[in-house]
N, CA and C atoms as a LAMMPS dump frame, in Angstrom:
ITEM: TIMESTEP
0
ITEM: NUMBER OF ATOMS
321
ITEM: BOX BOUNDS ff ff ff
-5.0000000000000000e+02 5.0000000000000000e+02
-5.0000000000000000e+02 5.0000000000000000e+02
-5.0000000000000000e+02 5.0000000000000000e+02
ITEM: ATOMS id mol type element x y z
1 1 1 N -417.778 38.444 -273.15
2 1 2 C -417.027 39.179 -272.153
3 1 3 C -416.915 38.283 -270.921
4 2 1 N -415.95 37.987 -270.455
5 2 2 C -415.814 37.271 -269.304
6 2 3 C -416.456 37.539 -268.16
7 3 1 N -416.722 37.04 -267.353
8 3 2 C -417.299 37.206 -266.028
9 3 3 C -417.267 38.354 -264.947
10 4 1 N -416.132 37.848 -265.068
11 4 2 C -415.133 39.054 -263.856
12 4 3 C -414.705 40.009 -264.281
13 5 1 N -414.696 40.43 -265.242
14 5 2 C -414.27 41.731 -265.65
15 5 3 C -415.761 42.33 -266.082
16 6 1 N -415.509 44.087 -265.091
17 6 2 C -416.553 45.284 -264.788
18 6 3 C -416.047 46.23 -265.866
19 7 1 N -417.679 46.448 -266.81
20 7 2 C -417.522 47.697 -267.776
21 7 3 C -417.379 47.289 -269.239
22 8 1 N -416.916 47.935 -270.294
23 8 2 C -416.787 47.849 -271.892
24 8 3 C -415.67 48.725 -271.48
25 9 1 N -414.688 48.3 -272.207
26 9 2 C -413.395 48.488 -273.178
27 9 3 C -414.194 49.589 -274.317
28 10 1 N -413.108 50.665 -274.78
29 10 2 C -413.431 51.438 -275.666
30 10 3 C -414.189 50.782 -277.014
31 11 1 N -413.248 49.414 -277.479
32 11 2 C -413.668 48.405 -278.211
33 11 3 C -414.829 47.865 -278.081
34 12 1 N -415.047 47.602 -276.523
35 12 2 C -416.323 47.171 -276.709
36 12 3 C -417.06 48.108 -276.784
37 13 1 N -417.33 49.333 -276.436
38 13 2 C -418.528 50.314 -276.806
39 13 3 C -418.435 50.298 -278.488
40 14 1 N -417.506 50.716 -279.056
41 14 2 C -417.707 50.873 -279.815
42 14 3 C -418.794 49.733 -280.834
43 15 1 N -418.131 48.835 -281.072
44 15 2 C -418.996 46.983 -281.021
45 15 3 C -420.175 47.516 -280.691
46 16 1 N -420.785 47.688 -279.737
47 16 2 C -421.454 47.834 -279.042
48 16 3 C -422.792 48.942 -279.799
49 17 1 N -422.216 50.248 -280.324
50 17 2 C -422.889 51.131 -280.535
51 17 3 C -422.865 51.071 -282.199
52 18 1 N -422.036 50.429 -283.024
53 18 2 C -422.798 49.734 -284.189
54 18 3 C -423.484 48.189 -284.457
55 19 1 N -423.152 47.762 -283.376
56 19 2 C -424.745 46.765 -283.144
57 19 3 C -425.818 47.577 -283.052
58 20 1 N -425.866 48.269 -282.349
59 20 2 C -427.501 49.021 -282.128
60 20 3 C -427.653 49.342 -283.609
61 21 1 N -426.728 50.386 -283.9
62 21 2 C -426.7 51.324 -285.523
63 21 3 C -427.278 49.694 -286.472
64 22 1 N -426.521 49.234 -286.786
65 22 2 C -426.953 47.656 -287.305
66 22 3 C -428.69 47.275 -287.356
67 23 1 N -428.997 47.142 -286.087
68 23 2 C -430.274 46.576 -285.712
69 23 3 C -431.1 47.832 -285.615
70 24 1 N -430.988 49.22 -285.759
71 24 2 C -432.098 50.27 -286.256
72 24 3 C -432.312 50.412 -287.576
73 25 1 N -431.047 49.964 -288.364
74 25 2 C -431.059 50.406 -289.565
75 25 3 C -432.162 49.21 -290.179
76 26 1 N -431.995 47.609 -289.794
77 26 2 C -432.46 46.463 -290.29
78 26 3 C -434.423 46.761 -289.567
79 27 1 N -434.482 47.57 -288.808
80 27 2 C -435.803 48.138 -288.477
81 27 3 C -436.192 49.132 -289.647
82 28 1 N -435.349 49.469 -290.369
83 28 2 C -436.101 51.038 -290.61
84 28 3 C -435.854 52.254 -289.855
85 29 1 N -435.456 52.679 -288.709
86 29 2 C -435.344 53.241 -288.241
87 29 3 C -433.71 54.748 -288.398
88 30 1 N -434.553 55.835 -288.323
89 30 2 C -433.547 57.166 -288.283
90 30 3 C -432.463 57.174 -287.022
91 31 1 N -432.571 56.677 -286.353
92 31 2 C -431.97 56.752 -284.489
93 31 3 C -431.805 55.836 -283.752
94 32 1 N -430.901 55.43 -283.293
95 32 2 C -430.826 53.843 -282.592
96 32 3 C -431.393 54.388 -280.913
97 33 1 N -432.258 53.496 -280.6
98 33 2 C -433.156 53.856 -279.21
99 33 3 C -432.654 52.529 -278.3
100 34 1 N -432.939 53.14 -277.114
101 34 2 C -432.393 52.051 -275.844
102 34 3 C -432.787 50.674 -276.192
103 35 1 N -434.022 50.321 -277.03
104 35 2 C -434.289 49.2 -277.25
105 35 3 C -432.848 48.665 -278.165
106 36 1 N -432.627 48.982 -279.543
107 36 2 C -431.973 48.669 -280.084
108 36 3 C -430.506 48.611 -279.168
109 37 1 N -430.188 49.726 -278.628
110 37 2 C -428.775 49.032 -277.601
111 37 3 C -429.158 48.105 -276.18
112 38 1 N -430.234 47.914 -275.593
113 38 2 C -430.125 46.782 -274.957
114 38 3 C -430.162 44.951 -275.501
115 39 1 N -430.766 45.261 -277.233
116 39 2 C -430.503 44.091 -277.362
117 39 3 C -428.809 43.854 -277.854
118 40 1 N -428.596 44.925 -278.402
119 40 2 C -427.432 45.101 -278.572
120 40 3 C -426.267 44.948 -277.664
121 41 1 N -426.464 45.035 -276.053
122 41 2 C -425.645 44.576 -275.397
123 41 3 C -425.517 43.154 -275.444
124 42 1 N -426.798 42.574 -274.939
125 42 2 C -426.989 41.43 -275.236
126 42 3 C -426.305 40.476 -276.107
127 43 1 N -426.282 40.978 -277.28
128 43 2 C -425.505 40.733 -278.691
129 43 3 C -423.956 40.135 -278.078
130 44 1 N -423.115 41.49 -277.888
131 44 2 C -422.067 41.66 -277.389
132 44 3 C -421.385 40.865 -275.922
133 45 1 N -422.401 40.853 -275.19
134 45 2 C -422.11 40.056 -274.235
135 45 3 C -422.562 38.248 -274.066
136 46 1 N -423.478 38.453 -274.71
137 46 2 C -423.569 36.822 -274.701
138 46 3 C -423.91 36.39 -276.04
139 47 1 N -423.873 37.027 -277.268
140 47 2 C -423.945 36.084 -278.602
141 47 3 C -425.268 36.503 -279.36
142 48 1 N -425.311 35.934 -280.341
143 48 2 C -426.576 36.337 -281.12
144 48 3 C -427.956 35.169 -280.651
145 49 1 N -428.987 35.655 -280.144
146 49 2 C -429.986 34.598 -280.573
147 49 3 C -429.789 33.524 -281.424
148 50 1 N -429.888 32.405 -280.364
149 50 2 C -429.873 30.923 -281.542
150 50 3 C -431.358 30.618 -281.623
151 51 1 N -431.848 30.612 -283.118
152 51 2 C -433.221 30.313 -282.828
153 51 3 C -433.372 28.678 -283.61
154 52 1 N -432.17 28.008 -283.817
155 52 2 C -432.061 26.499 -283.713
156 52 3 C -432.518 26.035 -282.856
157 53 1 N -431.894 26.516 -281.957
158 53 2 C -432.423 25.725 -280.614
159 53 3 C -433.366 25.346 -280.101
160 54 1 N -433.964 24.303 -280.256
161 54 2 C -435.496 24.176 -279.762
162 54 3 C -435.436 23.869 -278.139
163 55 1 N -435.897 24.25 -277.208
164 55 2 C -436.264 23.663 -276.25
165 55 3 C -437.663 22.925 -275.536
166 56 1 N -437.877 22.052 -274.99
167 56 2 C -439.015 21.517 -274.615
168 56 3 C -439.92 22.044 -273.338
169 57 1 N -440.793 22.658 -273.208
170 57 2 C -441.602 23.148 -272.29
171 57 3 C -440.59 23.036 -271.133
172 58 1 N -441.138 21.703 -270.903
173 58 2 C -439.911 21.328 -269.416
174 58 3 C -438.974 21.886 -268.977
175 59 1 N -438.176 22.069 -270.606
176 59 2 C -436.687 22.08 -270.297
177 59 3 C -436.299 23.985 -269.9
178 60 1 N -437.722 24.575 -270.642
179 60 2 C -437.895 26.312 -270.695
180 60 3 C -438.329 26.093 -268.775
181 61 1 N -439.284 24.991 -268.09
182 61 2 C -439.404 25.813 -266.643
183 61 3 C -438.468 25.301 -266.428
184 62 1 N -437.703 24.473 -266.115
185 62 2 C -436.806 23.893 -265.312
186 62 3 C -435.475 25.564 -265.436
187 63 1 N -435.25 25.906 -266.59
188 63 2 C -434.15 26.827 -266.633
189 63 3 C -434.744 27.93 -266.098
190 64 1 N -436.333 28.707 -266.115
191 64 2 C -436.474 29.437 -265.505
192 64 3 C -436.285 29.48 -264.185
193 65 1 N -436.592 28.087 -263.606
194 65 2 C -436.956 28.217 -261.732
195 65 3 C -434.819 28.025 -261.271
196 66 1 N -434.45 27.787 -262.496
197 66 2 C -433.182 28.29 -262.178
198 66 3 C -432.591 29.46 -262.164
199 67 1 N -433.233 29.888 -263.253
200 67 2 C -432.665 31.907 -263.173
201 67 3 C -432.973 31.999 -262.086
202 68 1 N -434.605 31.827 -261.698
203 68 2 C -434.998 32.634 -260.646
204 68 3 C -434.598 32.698 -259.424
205 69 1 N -433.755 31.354 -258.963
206 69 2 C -433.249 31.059 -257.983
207 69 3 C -431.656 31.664 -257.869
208 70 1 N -431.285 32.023 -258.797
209 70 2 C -430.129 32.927 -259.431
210 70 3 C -429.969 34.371 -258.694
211 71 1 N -431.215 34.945 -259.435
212 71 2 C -432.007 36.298 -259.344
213 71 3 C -432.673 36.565 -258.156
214 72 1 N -433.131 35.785 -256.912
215 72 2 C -433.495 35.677 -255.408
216 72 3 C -432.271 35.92 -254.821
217 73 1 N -430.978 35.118 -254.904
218 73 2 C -429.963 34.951 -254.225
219 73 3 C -429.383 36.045 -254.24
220 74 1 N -429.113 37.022 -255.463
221 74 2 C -428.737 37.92 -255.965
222 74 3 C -429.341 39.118 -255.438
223 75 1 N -430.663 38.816 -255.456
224 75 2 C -431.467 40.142 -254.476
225 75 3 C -431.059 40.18 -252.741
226 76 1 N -430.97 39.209 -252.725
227 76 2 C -430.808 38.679 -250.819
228 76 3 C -429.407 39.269 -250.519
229 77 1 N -428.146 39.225 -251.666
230 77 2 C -427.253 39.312 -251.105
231 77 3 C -426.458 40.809 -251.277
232 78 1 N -426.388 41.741 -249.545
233 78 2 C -426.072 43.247 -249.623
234 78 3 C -424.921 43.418 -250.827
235 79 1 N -424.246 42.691 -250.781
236 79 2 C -422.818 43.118 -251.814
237 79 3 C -422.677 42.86 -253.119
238 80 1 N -424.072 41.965 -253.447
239 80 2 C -424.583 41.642 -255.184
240 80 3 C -425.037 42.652 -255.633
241 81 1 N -424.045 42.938 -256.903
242 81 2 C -424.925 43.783 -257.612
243 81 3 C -426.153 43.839 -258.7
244 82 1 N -426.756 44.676 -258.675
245 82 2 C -428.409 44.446 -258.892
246 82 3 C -428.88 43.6 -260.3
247 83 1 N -429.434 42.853 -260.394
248 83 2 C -429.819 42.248 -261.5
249 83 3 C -430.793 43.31 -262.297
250 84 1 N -430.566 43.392 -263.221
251 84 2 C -430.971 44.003 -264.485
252 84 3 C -431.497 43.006 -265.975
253 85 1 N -431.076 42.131 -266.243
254 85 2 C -431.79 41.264 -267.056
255 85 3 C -431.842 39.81 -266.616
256 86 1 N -432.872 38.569 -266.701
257 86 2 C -432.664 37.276 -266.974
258 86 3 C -433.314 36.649 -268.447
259 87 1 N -432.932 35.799 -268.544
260 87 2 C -433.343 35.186 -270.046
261 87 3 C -433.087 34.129 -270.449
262 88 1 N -433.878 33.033 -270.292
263 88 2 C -433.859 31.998 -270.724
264 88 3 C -433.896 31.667 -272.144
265 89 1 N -433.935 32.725 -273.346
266 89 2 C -433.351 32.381 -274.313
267 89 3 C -431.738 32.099 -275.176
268 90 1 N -431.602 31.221 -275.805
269 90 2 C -430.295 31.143 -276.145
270 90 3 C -429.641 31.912 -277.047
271 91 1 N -428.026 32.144 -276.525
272 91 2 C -427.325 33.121 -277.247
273 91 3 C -425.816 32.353 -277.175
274 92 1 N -425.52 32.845 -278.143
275 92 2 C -424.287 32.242 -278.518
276 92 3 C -423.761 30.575 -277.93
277 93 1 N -423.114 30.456 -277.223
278 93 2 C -422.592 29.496 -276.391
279 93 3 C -423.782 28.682 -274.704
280 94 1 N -423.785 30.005 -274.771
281 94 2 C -425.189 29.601 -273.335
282 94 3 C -426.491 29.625 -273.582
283 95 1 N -427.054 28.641 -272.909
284 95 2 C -428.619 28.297 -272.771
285 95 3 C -429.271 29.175 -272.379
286 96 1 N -428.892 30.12 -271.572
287 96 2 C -429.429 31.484 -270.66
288 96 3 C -428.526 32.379 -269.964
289 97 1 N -429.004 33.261 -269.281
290 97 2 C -428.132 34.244 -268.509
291 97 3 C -428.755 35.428 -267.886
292 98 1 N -427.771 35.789 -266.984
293 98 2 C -428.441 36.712 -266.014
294 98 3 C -427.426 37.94 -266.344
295 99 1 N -427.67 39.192 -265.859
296 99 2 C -426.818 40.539 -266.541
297 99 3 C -427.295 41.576 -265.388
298 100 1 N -426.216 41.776 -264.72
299 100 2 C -426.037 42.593 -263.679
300 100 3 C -425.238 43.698 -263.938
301 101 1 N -425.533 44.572 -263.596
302 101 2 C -425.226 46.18 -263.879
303 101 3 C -423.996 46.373 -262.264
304 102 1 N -422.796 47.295 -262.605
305 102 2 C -422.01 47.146 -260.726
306 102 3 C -422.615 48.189 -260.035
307 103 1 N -422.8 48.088 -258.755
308 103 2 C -423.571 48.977 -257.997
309 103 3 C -422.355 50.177 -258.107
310 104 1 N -421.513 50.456 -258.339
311 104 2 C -420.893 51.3 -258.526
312 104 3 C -419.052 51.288 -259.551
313 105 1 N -418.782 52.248 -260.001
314 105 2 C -417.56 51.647 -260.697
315 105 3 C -416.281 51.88 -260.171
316 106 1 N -415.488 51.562 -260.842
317 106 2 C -414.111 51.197 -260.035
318 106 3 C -413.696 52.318 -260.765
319 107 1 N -412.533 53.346 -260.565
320 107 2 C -411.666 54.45 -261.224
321 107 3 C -410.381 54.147 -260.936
């Protein structure tokens, strides 16, 4: 999902809510629970877990003290909206990412 664009498309919920269905069922599970749709956003918005990817100690702090410096700026600033996930693991195309929720929506 691109950057700049706020929210899921009908399409994307939908995507969205058989990823979860997907990843309860591959649990075992009767009911898809917030766990299963937050990784499931995840999924949808930035790619599946690459677990190719090896990274080197180093290379895991160096990207953290970058989120974090991400995720400070983001707190500091009144008109940012609130950070809700960081993750230095890889997904699809990117090395990491940060996932901000809008402090309010547009109609």
């Amino acid at each position: 999902m691109p950057a700049a664009r706020r929210g899921f498309t009908g399409a994307d919920l939908a995507n969205l809510v058989n990823e979860g269905a997907l990843l309860a069922a591959r649990r075992n599970k009767k009911s898809v629970d917030m766990k299963e749709l937050e990784e499931a956003i995840d999924r949808v918005i930035a790619g599946p877990e690459r677990k190719s990817r090896m990274m080197s100690e180093k290379e895991k702090l160096v990207i953290a003290y970058h989120e974090s410096g991400h995720t400070l700026v983001a707190k500091k600033l009144p008109t940012a909206d609130p950070v809700h996930k960081v993750s230095i693991i890889p997904r699809g195309p990117a090395s990491y990412y940060r996932r901000s929720f809008p402090r309010k929506t547009v109609t």
